[in-house]
N, C-alpha and C positions, 0 to 999 in steps of 0.2 A: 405156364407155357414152356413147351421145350425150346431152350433157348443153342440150339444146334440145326442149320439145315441139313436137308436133304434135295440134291438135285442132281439132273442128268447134264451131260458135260457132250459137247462137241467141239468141232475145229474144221475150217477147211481154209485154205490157203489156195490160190491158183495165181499164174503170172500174166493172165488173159493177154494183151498181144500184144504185150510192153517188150523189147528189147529185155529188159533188168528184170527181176525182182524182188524188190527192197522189200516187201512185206516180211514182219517178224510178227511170230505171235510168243509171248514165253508162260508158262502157267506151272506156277507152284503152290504144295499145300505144306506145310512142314506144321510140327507141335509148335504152341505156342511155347517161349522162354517163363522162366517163374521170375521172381525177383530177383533173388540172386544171381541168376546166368546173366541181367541185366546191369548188372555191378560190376560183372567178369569184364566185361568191355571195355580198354580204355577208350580214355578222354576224348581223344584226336578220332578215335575212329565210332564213337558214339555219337558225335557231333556232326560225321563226313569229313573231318578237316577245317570243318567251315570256322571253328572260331566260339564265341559267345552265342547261348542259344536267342532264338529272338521271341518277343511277348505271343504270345496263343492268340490269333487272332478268331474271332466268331464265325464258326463254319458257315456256308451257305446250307442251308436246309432247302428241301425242295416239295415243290405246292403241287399237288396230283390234282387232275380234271376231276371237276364238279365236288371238288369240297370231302374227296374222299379220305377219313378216317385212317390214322395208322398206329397201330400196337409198335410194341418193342424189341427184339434183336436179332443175329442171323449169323452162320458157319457154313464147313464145309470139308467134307473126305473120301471116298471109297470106288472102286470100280462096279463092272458088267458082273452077273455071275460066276464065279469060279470054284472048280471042283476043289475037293478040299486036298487032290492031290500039287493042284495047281497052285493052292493057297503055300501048302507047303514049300512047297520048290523055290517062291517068292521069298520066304522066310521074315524077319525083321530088319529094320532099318539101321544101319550101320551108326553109332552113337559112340563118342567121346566120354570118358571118363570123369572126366571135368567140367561135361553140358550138365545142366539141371532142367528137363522140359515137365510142361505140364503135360501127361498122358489125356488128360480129358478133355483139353480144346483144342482145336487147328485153326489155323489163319492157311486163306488160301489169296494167292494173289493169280489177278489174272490181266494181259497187257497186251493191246496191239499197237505194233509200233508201223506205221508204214514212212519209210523212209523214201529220200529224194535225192538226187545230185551225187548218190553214192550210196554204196549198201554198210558204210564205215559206223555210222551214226545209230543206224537201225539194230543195230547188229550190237553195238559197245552199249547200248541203252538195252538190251535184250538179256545180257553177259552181268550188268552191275549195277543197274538201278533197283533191285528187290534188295540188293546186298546194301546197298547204301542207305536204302526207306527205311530199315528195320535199325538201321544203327543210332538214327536221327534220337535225342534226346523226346521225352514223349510219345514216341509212336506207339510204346506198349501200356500208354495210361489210357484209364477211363472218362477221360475228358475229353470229349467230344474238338474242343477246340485245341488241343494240344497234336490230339493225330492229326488233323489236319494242317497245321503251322510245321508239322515233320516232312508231311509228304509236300510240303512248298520247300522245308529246306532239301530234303533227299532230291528233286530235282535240279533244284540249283547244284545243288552236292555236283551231281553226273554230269550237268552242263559244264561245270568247271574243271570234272577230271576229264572231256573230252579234250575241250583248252591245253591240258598239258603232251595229252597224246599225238606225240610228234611223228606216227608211221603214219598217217593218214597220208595218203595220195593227194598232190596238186594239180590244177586242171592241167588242161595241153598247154595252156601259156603260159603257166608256171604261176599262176595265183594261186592263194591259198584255198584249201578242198571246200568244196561249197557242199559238202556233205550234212545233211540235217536231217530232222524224224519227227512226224508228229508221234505223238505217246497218248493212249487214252487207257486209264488204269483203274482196277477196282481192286481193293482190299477187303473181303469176309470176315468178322471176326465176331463170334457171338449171332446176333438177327440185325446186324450191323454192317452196312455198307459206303463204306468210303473212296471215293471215287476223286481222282486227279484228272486234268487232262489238258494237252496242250494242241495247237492245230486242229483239221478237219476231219480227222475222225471221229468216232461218235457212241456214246453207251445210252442204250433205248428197253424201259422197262415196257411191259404189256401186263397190261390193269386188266382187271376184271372188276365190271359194273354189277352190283347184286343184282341191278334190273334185266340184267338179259345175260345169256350163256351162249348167244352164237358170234360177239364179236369183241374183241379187247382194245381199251384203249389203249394210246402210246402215250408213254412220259418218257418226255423228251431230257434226259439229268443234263446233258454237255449241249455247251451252245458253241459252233466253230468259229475260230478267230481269223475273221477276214478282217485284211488291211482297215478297210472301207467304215466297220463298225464305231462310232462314234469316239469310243472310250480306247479303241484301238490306234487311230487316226492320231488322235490327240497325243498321246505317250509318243508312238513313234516319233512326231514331228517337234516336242517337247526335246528328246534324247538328241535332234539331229537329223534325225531321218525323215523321210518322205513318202506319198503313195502317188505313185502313178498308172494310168491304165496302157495295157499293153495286150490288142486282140479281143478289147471289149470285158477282158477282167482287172481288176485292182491288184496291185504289185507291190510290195517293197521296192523300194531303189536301192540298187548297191552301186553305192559311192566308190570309185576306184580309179586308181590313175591309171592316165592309156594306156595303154600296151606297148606302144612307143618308150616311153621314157621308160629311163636309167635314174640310179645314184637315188638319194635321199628326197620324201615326197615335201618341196615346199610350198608357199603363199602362192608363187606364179607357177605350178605343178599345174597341167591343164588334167579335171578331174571329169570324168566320163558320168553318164546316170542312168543305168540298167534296171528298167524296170524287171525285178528279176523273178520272187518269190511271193505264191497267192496267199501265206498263211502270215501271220501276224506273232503265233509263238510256234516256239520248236525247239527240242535241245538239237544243239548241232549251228550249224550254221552262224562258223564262228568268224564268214566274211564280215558281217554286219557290225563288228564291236565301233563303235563311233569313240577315237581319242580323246576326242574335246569334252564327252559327258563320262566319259569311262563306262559305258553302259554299252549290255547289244541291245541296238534298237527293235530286231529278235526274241522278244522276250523268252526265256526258258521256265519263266513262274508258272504255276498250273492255276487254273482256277478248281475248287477245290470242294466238294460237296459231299454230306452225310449222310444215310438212307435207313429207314429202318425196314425190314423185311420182312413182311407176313404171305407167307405159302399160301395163304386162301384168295387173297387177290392177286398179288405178284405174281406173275405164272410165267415169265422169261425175262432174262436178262442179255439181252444183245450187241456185246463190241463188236464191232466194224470199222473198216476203211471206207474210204471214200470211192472205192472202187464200187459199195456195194450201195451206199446210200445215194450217191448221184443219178442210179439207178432205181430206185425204191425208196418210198417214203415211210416214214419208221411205220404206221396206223398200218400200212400195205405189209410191210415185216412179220409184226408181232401177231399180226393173224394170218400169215402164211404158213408161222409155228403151228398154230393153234388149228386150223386146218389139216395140217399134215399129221401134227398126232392122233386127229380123230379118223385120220382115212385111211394111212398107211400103214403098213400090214409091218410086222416084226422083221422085217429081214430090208424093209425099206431105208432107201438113202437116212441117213441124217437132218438133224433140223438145220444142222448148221451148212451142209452142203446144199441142202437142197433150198436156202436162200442165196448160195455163192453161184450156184448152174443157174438160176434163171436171174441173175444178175448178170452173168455173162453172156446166155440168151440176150436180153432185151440189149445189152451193146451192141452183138450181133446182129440184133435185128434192124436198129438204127443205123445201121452200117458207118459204126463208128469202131475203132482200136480201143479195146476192153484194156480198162487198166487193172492193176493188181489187185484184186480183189481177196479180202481177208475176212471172217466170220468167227466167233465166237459166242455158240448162244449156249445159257444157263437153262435148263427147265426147271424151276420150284415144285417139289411134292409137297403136297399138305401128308404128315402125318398122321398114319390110320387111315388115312383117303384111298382111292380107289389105284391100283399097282403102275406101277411108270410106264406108260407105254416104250419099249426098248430096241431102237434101229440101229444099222451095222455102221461102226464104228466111232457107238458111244459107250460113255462112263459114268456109274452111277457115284456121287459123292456123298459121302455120309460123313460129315463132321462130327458124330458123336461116335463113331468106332477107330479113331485114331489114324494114321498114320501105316501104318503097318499091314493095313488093309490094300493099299495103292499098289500097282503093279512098278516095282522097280522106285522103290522106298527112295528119295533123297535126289533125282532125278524130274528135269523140268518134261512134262507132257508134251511134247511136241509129233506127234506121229501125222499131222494131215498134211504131211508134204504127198504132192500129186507125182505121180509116176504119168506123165502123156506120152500116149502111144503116137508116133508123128506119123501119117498116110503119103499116099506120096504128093499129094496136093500140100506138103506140109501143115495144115492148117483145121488137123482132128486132135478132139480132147480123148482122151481115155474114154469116157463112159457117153461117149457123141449121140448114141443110141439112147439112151437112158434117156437125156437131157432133151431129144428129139419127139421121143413118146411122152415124155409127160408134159413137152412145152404146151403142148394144145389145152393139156387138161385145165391147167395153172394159169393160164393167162387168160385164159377165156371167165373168169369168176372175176367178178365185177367185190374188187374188195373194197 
């Protein structure tokens, strides 16, 4: 089995009718290091900072609908077609003297971060959390429980170097920045997929049942951390903290002295209780540190899961915000993909747009305020299988041709920021038409 994928890459980003937009998406492929480049590292920053590594905990592994079968490994590298005068122009990847990479595998990371309370969080987790997972003691071993005990320290890693980042903005009353991020992360390496994730956003694979070819199932990999959830409830209220509802959803409370008071917070300090925040982890959101436990009641741990990847069933991989699933149920997603590359002609929208437009649709049509909706979908090709269907502006990746193949070597993919054209109603998208002729088509299909 060729133990390298191959698949088609998108992105689409839009701030739908939020005030901000805190969505980040960040996506890197670079060569994997050999051993030795892994020695090169010091101590301090092999570790994050953090200290002594901690015991390999047992990944969670995850159980696919109706008992389905899975082989073993998975990668990832390469663009759209390019002339070879284009290939040239691109050239090779700029490389240090002193790196040692393996030329034959890549690791590709891919991460949406949708941020809250500020775009400080989103943003500083977008910039240094690939830089810090990769440093973690273990993350370039083949034990399944070691990469994962990496990507639980690399996040604490970044929650803590958030901690020390003193340019973060304070609200208007002068409390400290309530700035935080949900993070939902996959790492590629080999037909292997490991997957962190904090908060409400969400990675959704689309199965294929040998019993039929017109509809794919969803595996659901991330479950969101609401207050509310049993195991969630308990820690927070454990650490200190509380859940309360505010507007008919569950909230973190943020403990904090009134606004009133001055000098030093003591015993007879009168402390305020704001039900504030719907997610239960996040890096960021460094109001919550409770003194008395020395814990944030915030958790920034991910929960933390391994996947093995076979192109015959696998057939997309879906990050998202919660912009787009609050709108859409994963099973309504992964066969919207799946639908669209059997209908849409080569020149047509993206998989990843064209789940982000009718996500913004159905806000619209709810006549509800679209929040920032963010997409990231993977297509798997089976190898020797029949040729990728290929819509404007995607990328085909091929983990077994290196690095050097990528447009702009060394450099994170981020090209789906939206240029909108504002009407004088202020309140048109760029492609308003687009999104208008094909609402009817797409929504009217009972998925």
């Amino acid at each position: 089995m060729n133990d390298s994928l191959l698949f088609r890459m998108s992105a689409f980003s839009d701030q739908g009718g939020r005030k901000y937009m805190e969505d980040v998406i960040e996506i890197r492929i670079e060569y994997e290091p050999t051993a030795s480049t892994d020695e090169e590292y010091p101590k301090s920053q092999r570790h994050g900072g953090q200290g002594k590594a901690e015991s390999a905990a047992a990944p969670q592994t995850v159980t696919e609908p109706h008992g389905l079968s899975r082989p073993g490994p998975a990668t990832a590298a390469w663009v759209e077609s390019l002339s070879d005068e284009d290939v040239c122009s691109i050239g090779t990847p700029a490389s240090s003297e002193n790196v040692v990479v393996n030329t034959r595998r890549s690791v590709a990371f891919f991460a949406v971060f949708d941020g809250h309370g500020g775009r400080e969080a989103a943003h500083f987790a977008s910039e240094h959390l690939w830089d810090l997972l990769k440093r973690q003691r273990g993350f370039w071993s083949k034990d399944h429980g070691e990469v994962c005990a990496a990507l639980r320290k690399g996040f604490v890693a970044c929650h803590h170097a958030m901690w020390k980042e003193l340019q973060w903005p304070k609200t208007i009353t002068g409390l400290p920045s309530t700035s935080g991020t949900t993070a939902s992360v996959i790492v590629i390496r080999g037909v292997h997929m490991y997957v962190a994730h904090v908060g409400d956003s969400a990675v959704v694979v689309g199965v294929k049942d040998d019993n039929s070819d017109i509809t794919l199932q969803a595996l659901e990999i991330t479950q969101d951390h609401k207050p509310e959830l049993p195991k969630e409830k308990e820690r927070i209220e454990r650490l200190g903290g509380s859940v309360m509802k505010k507007s008919g959803v569950n909230r973190v409370v943020w403990k904090r002295p009134r606004l009133t008071h001055n000098g030093p917070v003591r015993r007879s300090t009168i402390i305020d209780q704001i039900p504030f925040l719907a997610v239960a982890r996040s890096l960021g959101d460094l109001w919550s540190y409770d003194f008395y436990s020395g814990e944030f009641v915030v958790s920034p741990e991910p929960d933390t899961t391994v996947m093995t990847l076979d192109p015959k069933r696998h057939r997309y991989i879906i990050l998202g915000s919660d912009g787009l699933w609050n709108m859409m149920p994963p099973k309504n997603a992964v066969n919207m993909c799946y639908s669209h590359d059997k209908m849409a002609g080569p020149k047509g929208m993206s998989c990843a747009r064209r789940l982000g437009c009718t996500a913004l649709l159905f806000w619209k049509e709810r006549m509800l305020r679209a929040d920032n909706t963010t997409v990231i979908v993977l297509a798997l090709q089976e190898r020797g299988g029949p040729p990728i269907p290929m819509h404007r502006d995607e990328i085909v990746v091929d983990m077994a041709t290196g690095i050097d193949q990528i447009p702009y070597p060394g450099t994170p993919y981020n090209t789906c920021e939206i240029q909108k054209a504002e009407h004088e109603d202020g309140m048109f998208y760029e492609e308003d038409e687009i999104y208008e002729e094909e609402h009817e088509r797409w929504t009217c299909l009972d998925w």
